[in-house]
C-alpha positions as CSV (number, residue, x, y, z in Angstrom):
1,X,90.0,46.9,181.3
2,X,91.4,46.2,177.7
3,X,95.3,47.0,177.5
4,X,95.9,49.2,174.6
5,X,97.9,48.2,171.7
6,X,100.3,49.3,169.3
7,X,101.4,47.4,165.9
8,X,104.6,48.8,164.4
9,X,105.5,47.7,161.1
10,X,108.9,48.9,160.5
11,X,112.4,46.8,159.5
12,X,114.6,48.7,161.4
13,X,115.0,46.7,164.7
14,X,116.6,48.9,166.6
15,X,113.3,51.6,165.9
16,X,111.2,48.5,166.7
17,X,112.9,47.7,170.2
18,X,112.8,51.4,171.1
19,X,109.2,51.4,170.3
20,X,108.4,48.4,172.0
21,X,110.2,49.1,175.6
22,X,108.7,52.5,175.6
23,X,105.1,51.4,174.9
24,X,105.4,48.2,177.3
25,X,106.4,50.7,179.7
26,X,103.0,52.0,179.5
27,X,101.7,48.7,180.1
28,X,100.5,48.6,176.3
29,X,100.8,45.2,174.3
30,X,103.0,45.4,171.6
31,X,103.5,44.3,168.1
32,X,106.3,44.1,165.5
33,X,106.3,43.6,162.1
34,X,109.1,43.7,159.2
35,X,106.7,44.2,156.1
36,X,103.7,45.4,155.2
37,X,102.6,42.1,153.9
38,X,102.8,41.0,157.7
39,X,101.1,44.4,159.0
40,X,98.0,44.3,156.6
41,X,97.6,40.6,157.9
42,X,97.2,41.3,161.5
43,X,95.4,44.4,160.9
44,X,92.9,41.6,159.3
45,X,92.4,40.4,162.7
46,X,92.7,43.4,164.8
47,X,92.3,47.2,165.4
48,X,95.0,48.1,167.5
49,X,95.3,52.0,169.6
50,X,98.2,53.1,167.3
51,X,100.0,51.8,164.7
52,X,103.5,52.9,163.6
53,X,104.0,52.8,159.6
54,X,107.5,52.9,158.0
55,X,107.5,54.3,154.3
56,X,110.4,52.2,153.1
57,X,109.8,48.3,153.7
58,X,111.1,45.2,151.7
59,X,108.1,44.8,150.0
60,X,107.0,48.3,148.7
61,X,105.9,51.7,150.2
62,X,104.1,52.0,153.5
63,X,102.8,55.2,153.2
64,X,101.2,54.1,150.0
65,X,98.7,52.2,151.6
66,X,97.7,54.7,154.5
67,X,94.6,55.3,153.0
68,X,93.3,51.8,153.2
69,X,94.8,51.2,156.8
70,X,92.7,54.3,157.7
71,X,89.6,52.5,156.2
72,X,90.8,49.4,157.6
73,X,91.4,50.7,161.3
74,X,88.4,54.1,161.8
75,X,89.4,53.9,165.7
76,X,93.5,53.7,165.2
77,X,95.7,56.7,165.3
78,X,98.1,56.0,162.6
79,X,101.6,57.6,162.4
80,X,103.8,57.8,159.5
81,X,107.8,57.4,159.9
82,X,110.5,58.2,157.7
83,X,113.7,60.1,157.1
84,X,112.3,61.9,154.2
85,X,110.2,64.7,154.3
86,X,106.8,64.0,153.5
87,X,104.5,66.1,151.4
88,X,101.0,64.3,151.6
89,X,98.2,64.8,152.1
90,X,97.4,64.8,156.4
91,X,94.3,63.0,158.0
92,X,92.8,63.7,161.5
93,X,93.9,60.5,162.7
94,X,97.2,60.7,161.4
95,X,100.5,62.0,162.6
96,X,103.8,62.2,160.7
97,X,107.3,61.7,162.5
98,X,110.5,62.0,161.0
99,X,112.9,60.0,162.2
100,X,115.4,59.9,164.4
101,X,113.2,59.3,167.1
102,X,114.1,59.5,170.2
103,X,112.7,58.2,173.9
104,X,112.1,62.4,174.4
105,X,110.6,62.7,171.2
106,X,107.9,59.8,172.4
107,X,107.3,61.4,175.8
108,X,106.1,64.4,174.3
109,X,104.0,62.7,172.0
110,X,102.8,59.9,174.5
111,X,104.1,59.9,178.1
């Protein structure tokens, strides 16, 4: 059997870590990115289980481009992160998470 992935493309290490230690955890593999530049590139080459989409990266908005990730990715669950609230416009496969997130917050979600 396949493991399951996750791509997070966020800048915040810290958040990335987290991410990463709970999801290995769960025997998923694991990917990290800092900008969306570097997350619209592997999504090129794969459709990963979840991805994890900061709004505010180095270079530009992530949420901005959610629509075409959704095109990109019909099988990926994608959620959004940031601090702000957001007032968007939802999709089935999309959840929205404020953050602080914590190891609780992802257990209830995932575990």
């Amino acid at each position: 059997m396949e493991k399951r992935t996750v791509l997070i493309i966020d800048d915040e290490a810290d958040f990335g870590l987290l991410l990463k230690r709970f999801f290995r955890n769960l025997d998923y593999t694991v990917y990290i990115t800092t900008t969306l530049a570097e997350g619209l590139a592997m999504l090129e080459t794969m459709e990963p289980d979840f991805i994890f989409l900061d709004n505010n990266l180095p270079d530009g908005m992530g949420w901005k481009i959610k629509e075409k990730i959704l095109k990109m990715c019909p099988n990926t669950h994608l959620n959004l992160i940031s601090s702000d609230h957001y007032m968007g416009k939802t999709h089935p496969s999309m959840d929205i998470l404020e953050k602080p997130i914590s190891v609780d917050d992802l257990n209830r979600l995932f575990g």
